[in-house]
C-alpha positions in Angstrom: -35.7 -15.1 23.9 -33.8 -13.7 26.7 -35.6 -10.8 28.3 -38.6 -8.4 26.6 -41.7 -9.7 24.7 -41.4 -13.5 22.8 -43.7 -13.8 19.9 -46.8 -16.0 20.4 -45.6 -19.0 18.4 -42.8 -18.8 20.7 -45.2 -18.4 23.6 -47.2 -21.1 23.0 -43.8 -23.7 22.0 -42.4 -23.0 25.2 -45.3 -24.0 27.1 -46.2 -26.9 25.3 -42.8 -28.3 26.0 -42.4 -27.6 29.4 -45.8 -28.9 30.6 -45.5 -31.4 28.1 -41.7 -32.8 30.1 -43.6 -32.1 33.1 -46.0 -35.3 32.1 -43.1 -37.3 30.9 -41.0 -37.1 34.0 -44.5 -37.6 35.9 -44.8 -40.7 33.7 -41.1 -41.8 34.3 -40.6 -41.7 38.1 -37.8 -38.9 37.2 -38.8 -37.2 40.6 -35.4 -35.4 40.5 -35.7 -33.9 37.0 -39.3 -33.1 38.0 -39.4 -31.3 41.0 -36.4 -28.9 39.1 -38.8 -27.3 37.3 -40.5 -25.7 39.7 -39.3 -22.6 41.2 -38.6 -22.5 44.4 -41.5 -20.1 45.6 -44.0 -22.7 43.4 -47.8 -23.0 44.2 -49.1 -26.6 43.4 -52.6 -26.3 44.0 -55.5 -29.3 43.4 -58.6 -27.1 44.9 -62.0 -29.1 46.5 -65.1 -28.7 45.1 -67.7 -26.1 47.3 -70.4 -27.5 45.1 -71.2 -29.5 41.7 -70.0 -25.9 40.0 -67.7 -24.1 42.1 -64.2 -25.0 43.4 -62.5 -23.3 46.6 -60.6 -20.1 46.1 -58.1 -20.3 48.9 -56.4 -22.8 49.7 -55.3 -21.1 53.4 -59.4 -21.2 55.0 -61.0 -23.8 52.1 -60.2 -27.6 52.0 -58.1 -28.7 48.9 -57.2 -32.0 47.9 -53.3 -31.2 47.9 -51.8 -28.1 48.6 -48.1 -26.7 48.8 -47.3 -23.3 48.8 -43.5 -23.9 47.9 -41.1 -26.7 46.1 -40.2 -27.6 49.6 -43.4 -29.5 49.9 -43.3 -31.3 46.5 -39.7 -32.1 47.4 -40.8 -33.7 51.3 -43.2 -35.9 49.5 -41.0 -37.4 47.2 -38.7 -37.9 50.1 -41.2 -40.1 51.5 -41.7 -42.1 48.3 -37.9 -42.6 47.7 -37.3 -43.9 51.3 -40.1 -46.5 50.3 -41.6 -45.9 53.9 -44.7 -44.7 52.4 -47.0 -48.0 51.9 -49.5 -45.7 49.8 -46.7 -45.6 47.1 -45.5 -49.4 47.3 -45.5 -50.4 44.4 -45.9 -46.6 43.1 -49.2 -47.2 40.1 -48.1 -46.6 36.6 -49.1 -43.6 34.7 -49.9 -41.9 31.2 -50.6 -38.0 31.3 -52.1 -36.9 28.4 -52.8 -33.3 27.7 -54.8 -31.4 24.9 -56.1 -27.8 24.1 -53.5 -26.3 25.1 -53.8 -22.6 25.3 -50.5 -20.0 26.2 -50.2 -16.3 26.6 -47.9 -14.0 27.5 -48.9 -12.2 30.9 -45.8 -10.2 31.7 -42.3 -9.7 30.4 -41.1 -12.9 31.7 -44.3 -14.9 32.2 -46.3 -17.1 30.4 -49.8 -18.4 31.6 -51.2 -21.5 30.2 -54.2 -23.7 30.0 -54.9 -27.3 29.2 -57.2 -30.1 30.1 -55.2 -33.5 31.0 -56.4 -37.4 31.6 -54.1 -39.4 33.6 -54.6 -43.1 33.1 -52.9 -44.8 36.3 -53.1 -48.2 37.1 -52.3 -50.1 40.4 -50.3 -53.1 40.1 -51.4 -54.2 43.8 -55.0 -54.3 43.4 -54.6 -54.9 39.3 -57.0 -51.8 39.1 -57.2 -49.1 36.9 -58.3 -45.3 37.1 -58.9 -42.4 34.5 -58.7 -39.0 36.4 -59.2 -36.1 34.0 -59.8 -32.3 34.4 -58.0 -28.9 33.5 -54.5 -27.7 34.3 -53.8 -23.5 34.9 -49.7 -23.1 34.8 -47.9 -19.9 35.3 -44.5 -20.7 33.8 -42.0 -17.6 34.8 -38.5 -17.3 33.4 -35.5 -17.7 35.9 -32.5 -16.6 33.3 -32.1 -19.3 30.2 -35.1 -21.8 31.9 -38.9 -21.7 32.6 -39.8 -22.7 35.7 -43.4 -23.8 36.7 -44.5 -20.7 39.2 -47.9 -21.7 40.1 -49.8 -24.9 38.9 -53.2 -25.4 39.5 -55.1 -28.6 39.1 -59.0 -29.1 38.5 -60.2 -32.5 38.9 -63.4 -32.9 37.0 -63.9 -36.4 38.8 -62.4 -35.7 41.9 -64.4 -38.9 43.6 -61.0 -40.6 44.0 -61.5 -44.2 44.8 -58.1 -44.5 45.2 -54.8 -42.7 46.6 -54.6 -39.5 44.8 -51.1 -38.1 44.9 -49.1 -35.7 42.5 -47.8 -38.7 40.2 -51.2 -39.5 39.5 -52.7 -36.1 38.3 
């Protein structure tokens, strides 16, 4: 598949298995592994809501619920969780991503963009709580020689009421 156009079964295989990796190194704490598959020029993107229909559209003059406009950022915060100095992640909550309807296209000779709708099912072992977030995923995946890396991914959460720390292990 190196290099020109990839046939759509290919298109939509490769996507399922990177965002689908992407979950289970959410789900297994593999920050590491994780944060490696996003380029290093990555947008990670969880936009506010303006009003019961419309979400922000830029993230620079609109509030957003997380924001980074590079892998540098992803990489600070686990940083933070790894030097166990960040109380909101002590213990860190246990997770299940689960993601559906996933829809892939080809939108350039070494791009794929993709869409999905997710449920995270987290629960917090200090409070013995848990939480269902759900919502839709947009991905850019872009293809840096053999690997696809996660360009751009942009979260909307449905129920973004959070009654609890929201962080990017948990959506």
């Amino acid at each position: 598949m190196a290099g020109g156009a990839i046939k759509q079964t290919d298109v939509h295989a490769v996507a399922g298995a990177t965002i689908f990796r992407e979950a289970r190194l959410l789900d297994s704490g593999e920050w590491a592994d994780w944060v490696a598959m996003y380029s290093e020029d990555a947008v990670y993107w969880v936009p506010g809501w303006l009003d019961e229909y419309t979400t922000t559209n830029d993230p620079d003059t609109q509030v957003s619920l997380l924001y980074h406009d590079a892998r540098r950022g992803l990489e600070e915060r686990i940083a933070r969780i790894e030097s166990r100095k960040s109380i909101t992640a002590l213990p860190l909550p246990r997770t299940v991503h689960q993601i559906s309807n996933l829809e892939a296209s080809e939108t350039g000779p070494d791009e794929i963009t993709c869409h999905s709708v997710f449920s995270v099912h987290v629960y917090d072992p200090r409070v013995a709580k848990e939480h269902l977030r759900h919502g839709r995923y947009a991905h850019t995946l872009r293809r840096e020689g053999d690997t696809w890396k996660i360009a751009r991914k942009v979260i909307t959460l449905v129920n973004d009421r959070v009654p609890t720390v929201l962080d990017f292990y948990s959506i």
